[in-house]
C-alpha positions in Angstrom: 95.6 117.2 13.2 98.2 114.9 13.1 99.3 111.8 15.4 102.5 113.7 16.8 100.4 117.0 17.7 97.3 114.7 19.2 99.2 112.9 21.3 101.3 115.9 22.1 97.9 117.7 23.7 97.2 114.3 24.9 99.7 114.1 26.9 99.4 117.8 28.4 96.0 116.5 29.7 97.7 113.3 31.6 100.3 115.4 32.9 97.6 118.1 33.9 95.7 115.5 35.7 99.0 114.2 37.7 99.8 118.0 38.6 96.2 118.4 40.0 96.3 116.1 42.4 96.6 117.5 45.3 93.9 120.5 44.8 91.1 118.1 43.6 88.9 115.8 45.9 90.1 112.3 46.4 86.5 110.7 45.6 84.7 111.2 42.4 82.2 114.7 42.5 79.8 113.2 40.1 76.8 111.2 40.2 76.1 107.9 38.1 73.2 110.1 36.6 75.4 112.5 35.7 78.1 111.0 34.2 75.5 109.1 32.0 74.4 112.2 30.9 77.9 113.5 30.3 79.1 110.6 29.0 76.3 108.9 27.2 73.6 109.9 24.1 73.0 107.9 20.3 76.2 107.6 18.4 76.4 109.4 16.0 76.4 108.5 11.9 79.2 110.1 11.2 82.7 110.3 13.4 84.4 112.8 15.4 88.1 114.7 14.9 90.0 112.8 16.9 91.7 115.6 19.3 88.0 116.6 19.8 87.2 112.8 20.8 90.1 112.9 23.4 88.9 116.4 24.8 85.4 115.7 25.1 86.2 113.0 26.6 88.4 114.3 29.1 86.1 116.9 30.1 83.2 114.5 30.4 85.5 111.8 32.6 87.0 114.1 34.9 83.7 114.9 37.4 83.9 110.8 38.1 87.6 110.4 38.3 89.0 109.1 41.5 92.3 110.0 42.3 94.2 106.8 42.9 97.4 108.4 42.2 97.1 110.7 44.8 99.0 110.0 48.4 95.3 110.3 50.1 93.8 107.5 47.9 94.1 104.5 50.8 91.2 102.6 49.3 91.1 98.8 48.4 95.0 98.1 48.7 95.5 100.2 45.1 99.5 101.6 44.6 99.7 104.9 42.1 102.1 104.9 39.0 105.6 105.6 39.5 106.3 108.0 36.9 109.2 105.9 34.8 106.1 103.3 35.0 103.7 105.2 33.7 105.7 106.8 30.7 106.6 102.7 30.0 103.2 102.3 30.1 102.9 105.0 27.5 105.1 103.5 25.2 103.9 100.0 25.9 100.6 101.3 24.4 102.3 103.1 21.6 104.3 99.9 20.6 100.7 98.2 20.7 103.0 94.8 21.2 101.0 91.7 22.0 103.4 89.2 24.3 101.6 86.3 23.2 104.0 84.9 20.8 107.9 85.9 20.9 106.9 86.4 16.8 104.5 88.8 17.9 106.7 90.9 20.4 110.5 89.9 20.2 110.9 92.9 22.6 108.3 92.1 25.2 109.0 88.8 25.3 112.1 89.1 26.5 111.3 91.8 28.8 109.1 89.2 30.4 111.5 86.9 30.4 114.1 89.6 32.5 111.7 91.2 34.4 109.9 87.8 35.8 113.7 87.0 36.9 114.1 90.4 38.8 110.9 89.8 40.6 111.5 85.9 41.6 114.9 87.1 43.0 113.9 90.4 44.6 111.0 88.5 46.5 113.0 85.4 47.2 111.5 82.7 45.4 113.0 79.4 44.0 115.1 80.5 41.1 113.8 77.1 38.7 110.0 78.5 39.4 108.3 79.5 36.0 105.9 82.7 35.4 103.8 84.5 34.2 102.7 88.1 33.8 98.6 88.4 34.3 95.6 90.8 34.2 95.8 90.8 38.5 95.7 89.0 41.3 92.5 87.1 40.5 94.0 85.5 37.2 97.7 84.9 39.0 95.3 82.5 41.2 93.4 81.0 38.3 96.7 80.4 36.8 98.7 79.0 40.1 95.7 76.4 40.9 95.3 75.3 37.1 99.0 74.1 37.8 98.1 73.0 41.0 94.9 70.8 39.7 97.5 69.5 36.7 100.2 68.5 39.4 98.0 66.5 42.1 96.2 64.6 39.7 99.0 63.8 37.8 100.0 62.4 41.4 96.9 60.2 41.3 97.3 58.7 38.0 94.8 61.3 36.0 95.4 63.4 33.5 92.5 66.0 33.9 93.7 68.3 30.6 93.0 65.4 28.7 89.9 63.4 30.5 88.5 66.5 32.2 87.1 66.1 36.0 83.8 64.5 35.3 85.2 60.8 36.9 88.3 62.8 38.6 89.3 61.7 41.8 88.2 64.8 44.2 90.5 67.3 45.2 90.4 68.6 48.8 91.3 72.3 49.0 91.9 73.5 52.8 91.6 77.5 52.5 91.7 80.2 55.3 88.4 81.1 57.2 89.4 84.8 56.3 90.4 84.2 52.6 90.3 86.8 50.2 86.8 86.3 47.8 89.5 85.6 44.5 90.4 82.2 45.6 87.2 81.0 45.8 86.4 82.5 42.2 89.5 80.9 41.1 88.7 77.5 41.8 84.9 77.5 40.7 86.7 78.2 37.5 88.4 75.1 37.6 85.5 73.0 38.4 86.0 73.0 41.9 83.1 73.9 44.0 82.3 74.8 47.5 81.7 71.5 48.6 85.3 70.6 47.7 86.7 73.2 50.2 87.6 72.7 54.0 87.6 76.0 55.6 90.1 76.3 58.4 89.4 78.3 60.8 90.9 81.7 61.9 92.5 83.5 64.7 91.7 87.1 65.6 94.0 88.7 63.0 92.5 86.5 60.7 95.8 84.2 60.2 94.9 79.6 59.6 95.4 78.2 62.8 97.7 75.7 61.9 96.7 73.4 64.7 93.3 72.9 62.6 95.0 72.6 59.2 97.2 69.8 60.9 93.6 68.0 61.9 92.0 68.5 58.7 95.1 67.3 56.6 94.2 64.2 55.2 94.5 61.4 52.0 94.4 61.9 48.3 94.9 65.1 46.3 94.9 68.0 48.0 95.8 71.7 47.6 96.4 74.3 50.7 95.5 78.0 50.0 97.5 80.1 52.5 98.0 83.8 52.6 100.6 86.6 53.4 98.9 89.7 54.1 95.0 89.1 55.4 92.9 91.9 53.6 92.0 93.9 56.8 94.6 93.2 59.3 97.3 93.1 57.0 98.3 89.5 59.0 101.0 87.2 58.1 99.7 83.2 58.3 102.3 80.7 59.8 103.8 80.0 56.2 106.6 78.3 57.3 104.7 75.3 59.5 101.6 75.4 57.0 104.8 74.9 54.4 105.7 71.5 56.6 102.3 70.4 57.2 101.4 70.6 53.3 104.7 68.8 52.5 104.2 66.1 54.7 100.8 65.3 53.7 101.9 65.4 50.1 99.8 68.6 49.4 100.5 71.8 46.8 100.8 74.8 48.9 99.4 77.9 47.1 100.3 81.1 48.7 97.9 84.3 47.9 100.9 87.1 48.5 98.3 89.7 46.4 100.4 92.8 48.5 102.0 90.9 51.5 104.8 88.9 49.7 106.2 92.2 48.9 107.2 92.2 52.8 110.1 89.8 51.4 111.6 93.0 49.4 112.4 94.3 52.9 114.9 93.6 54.9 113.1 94.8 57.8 110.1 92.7 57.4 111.2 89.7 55.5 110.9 88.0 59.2 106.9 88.1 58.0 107.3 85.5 55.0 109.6 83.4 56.6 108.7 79.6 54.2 107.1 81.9 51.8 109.7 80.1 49.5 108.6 76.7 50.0 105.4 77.3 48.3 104.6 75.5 45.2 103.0 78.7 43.6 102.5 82.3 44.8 100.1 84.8 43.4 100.6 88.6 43.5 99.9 91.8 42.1 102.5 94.6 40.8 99.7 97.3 40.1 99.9 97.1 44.5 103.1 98.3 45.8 106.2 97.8 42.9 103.2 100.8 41.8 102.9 100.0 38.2 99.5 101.4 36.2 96.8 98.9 36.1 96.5 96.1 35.1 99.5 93.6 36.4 100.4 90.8 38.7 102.4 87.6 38.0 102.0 84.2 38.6 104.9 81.9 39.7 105.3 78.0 39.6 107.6 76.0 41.5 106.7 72.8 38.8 107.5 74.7 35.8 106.2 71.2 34.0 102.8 71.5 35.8 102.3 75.3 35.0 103.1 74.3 31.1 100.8 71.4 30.9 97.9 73.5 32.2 98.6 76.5 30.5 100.0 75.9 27.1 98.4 75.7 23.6 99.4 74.8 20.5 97.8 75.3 16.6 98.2 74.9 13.0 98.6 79.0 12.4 100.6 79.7 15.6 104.2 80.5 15.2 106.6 78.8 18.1 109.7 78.3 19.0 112.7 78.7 16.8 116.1 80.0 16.6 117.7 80.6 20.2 114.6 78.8 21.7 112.8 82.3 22.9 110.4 81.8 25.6 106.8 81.9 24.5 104.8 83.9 26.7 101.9 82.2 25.7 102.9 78.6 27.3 102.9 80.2 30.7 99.3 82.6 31.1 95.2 82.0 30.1 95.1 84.4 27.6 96.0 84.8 24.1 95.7 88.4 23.5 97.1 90.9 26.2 99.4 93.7 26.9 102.7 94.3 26.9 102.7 94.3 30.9 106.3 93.9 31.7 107.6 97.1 30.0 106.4 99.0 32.9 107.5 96.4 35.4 110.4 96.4 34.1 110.9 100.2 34.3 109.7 100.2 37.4 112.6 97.8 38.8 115.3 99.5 36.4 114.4 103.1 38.6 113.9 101.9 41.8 116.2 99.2 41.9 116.6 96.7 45.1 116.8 99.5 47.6 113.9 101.8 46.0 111.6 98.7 46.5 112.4 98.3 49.9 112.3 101.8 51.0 108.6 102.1 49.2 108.0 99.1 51.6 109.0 100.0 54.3 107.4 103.6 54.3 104.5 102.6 53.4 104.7 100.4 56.5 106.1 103.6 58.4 103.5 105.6 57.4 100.2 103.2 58.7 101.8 102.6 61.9 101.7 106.5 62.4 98.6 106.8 61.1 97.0 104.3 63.6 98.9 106.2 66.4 97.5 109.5 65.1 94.2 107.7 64.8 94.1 105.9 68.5 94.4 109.9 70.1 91.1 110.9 68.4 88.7 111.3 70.7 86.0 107.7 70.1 88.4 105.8 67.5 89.2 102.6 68.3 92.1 100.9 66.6 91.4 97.5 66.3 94.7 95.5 64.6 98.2 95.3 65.2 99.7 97.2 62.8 102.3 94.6 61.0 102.7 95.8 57.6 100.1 98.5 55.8 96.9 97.8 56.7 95.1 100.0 59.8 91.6 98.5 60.7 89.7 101.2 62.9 86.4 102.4 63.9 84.1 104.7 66.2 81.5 104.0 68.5 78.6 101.7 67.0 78.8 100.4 63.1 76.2 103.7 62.2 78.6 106.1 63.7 81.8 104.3 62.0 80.3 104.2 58.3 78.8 108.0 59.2 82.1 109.6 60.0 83.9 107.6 56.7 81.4 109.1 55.3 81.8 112.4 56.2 85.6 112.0 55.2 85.2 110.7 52.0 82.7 113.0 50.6 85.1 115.9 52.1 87.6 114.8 49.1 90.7 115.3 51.9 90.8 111.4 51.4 89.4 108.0 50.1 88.8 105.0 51.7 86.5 102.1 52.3 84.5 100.6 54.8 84.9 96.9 55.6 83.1 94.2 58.1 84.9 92.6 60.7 84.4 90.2 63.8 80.6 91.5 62.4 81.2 95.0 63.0 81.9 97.6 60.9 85.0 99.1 60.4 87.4 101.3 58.4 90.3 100.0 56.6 93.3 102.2 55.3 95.4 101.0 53.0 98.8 102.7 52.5 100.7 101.2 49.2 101.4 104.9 47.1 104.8 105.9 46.1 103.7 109.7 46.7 102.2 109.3 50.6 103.3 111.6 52.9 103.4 112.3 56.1 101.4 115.2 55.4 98.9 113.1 53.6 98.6 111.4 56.6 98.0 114.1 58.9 95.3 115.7 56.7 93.6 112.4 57.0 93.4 112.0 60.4 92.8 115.4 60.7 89.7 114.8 58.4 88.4 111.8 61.0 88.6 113.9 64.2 86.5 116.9 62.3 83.9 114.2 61.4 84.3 112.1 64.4 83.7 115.4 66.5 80.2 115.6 64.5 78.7 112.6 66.4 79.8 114.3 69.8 
């Protein structure tokens, strides 16, 4: 068989997954056992055809596939792929480009280079701020504080890419009490350990209380970690006063906007990231709501010269620079080998443009705040947040009856979803960030929790 006619019938089996959606359960039907058994057994000496590869392996998968493309899937924050991104990502693979040089990829290092510039507008930031296109959220953060570690140290008279932080002064980082788990991963990377953080404390929708950030503000280098769009509640912190309190103590301000800086897409609910833009860097992922495939976030730096420093690399063998001065991709993220990840940003901001962005916001939005009022009417279900953006936090009874009835729903495959902890109870959190949710996804779901929920009765 030949390349054309294999990735012609590989194609019909993508497309006949995407078409199945809505008939097949949500969660995956298969055990681990059984998907080792499927999927596992000695290689063999000699190889395979390659369309019987791709089939077995299709048939083997597709027992402990979950369908994260479908509008039911409201697990773990987790956007589908909007078809235009999904065929980019096709082509993105076909191309087999690697961004880390502009000698490597012309092509998608320019498309970098346009989409990163589509993104910074559309979302408001500083126009001078530098980027960069990542793996996710986690290495947007690694990335951000690297520059942040470069830029406060520089401030002190140290030059850590060069000395290291062995006799460093110490940087303070003041983070939320309800963080997300990345930020903390992120800076251990760095060399900056527990004992260097100063948890703030939290309110009841989990936002800094800024009144404690103003008492533990202090001397010397410090970075602020804030956050737009807590994990559970979906809550906004109080960007633009953490924003003055980090400035006037001379502090970088690192905002973790993973889902919630898309709120500043929307005209309705830009009020949420009002001094999002006076950040020094801001972390979030693309693979969440602009609904890209996975994997893709972005980095951006409002000290271009502090994101370089910690981020760039230069060798014998590499070819940089040139004529036309291209940007180098390679000066701006951690890794030297990657995809092409803007192509399918970049097609997903050519077809839904400024206005398809902020509709996708805004009824995602739409859609958990009916959810939560469908929710609050069945009979034991207790909604526990304010719905500001696209997080609902809920739960039943005790925490045996809440995880239970989840449960019960995900194992009926009408939807997917995950159980959380909060306040020390346990709760359900549904997530609503899929191009294709409908307000007949959402009625199926809640329909699913007052079957289960009527089990306990």
């Amino acid at each position: 068989m030949n390349t054309s006619d294999l990735l012609t019938r590989t194609a019909a089996l993508a497309t006949g997954w995407l078409e199945r959606l809505d008939e097949r359960p949500v969660g995956a039907s298969a055990t681990v056992e059984e998907l080792r058994a499927r999927l596992g057994g000695p290689l063999g000496d000699e190889g395979a055809g390659a369309w019987e590869v791709v089939r077995d392996l299709a048939r083997a998968a597709e027992p402990g596939l979950v369908a994260i493309p479908s509008g039911r899937y409201f697990g773990f924050v987790i956007g589908g792929g909007l078809p235009a991104a999904v065929a980019a990502d096709w082509l993105s693979t076909a191309w087999d480009q690697c961004p880390a040089l502009y000698a490597c990829g012309p092509a998608a290092s320019v498309a970098e280079e346009v989409a990163g510039a589509w993104l910074g507008e559309l979302l408001g930031l500083p126009a001078h701020a530098s980027h960069a296109f990542v793996s996710g959220c986690q290495s947007a953060h690694l990335t951000c504080l690297a520059a942040a570690r470069h830029h406060v140290l520089a401030a002190a008279g140290w030059d850590v890419e060069e000395l290291g932080l062995a006799a460093a002064p110490p940087i303070r980082v003041l983070v939320g009490e309800r963080r997300h788990a990345s930020i903390d991963r992120a800076l251990r990377w760095l060399g900056i350990g527990r004992a260097s953080l100063s948890v703030v404390p939290a309110d009841a929708r989990g936002r800094m209380r800024t009144r404690a950030l103003r008492e533990a503000l202090g001397d010397g280098p410090a970075i602020v970690c804030a956050q737009a769009g807590e994990i559970n509640t979906g809550a906004f912190d109080d960007l633009e006063t953490i924003a003055e309190l980090s400035a006037a103590a001379g502090a970088w301000l690192h905002l973790d906007g993973a889902f919630g800086l898309w709120a500043a897409a929307s005209p309705a609910l830009r009020h949420l990231v009002k001094g999002a833009e006076r950040a020094d860097s801001w972390a979030f992922d693309t693979h969440k709501w602009l609904n890209v495939p996975y994997d893709s976030a972005l980095a951006y730096c409002a000290h271009p010269d502090a994101h370089r420093a910690a981020m760039s690399v230069t060798a014998d063998y590499l070819v940089q620079g040139g004529p036309g001065r291209p940007r180098e991709p390679m000066d701006w993220t951690p890794a030297f080998s990657r995809r092409a990840r803007a192509f399918p940003v970049y097609a997903a901001l050519r077809f839904l443009g400024r206005r398809g962005v902020a509709d996708l916001v805004e009824r995602s939005c739409a859609h958990a705040r009916a959810a939560a009022d469908h929710l609050a009417a069945v009979p034991g279900c207790q909604v526990i947040n304010e719905v500001v953006l696209n997080q609902v936090l809920f739960r039943f009874g005790d925490d045996g009856a809440t995880d239970r009835i989840l449960r019960r729903v995900n194992d009926s495959g009408v939807a997917w979803m995950s159980g959380t902890t909060f306040d020390g109870r346990r709760a359900v959190r549904l997530s609503v960030c899929n191009w294709q949710t409908s307000a007949d996804d959402i009625a199926r779901t809640v329909e699913a929790f007052a079957l289960a929920a009527a089990l306990e009765r």
